[in-house]
PLY file of the C-alpha trace (Angstrom):
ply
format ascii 1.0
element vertex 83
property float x
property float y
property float z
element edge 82
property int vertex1
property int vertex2
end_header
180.76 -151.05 166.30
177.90 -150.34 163.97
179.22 -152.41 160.98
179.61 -155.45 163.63
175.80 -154.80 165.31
175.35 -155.12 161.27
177.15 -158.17 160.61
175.77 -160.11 163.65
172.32 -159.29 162.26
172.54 -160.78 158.92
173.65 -163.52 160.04
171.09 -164.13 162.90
168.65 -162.99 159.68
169.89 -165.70 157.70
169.92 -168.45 160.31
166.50 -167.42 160.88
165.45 -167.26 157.35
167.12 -171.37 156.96
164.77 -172.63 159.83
162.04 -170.82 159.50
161.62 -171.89 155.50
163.10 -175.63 156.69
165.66 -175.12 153.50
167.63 -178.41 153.47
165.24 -179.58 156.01
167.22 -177.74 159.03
164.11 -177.84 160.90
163.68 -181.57 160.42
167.22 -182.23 161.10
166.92 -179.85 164.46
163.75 -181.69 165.97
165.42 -185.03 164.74
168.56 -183.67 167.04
166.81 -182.78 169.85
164.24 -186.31 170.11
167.71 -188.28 170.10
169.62 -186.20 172.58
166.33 -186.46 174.59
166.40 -190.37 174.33
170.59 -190.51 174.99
169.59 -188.93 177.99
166.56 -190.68 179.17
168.67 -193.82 178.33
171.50 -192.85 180.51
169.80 -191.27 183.27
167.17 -194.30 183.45
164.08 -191.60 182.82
161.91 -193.38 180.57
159.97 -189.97 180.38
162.71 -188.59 178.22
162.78 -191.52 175.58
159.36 -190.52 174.35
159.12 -188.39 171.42
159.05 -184.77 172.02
155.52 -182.99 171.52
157.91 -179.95 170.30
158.10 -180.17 166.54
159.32 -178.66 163.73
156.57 -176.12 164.08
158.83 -175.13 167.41
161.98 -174.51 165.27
160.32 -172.54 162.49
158.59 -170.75 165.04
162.12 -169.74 166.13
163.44 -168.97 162.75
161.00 -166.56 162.40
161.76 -164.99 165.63
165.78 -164.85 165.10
164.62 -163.19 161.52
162.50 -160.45 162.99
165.53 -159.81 165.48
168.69 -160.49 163.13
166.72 -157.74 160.63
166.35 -155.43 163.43
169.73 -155.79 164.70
171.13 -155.33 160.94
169.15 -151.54 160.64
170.41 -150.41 163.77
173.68 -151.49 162.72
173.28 -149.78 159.37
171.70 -146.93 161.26
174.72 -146.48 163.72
177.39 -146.87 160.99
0 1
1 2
2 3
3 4
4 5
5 6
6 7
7 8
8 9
9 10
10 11
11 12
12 13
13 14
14 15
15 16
16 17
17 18
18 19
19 20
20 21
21 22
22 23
23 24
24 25
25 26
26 27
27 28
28 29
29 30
30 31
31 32
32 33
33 34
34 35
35 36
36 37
37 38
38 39
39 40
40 41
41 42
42 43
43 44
44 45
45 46
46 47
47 48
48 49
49 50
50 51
51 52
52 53
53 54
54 55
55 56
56 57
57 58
58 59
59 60
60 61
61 62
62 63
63 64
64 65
65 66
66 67
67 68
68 69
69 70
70 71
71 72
72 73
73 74
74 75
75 76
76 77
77 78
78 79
79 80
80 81
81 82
């Protein structure tokens, strides 16, 4: 159970690490993602609200990388720890 607590956390670490240092512009790509779901769905729902631009940028998704980093490292030592 330990070496899959371990696994799990690298790769939350790594997913983390990706957004949170926009390599390959993930973070770009993931606010680009979520303005045109937002206007798909303003545009079939008929809520003009939703084809604005949203005010969460790619700040928001680094802001998350760094989160899922913290946690994906702390979830790889208890893994390691546990083994």
């Amino acid at each position: 159970m330990g070496a899959f607590v371990a696994f799990i956390g690298l790769v939350l670490c790594f997913g983390g690490l990706v957004l949170l240092f926009n390599l390959r512009g993930m973070s770009d790509k993931a606010a680009a993602f979520r303005d045109a779901t937002r206007a798909a769905v303003g545009a079939r729902t008929m809520q003009m609200g939703l084809m604005e631009e949203s005010r969460l940028g790619t700040w928001f998704f680094r802001l998350m990388g760094g989160v899922l980093a913290a946690c994906g490292l702390f979830f790889t030592i208890v893994g390691l720890i546990s083994i």
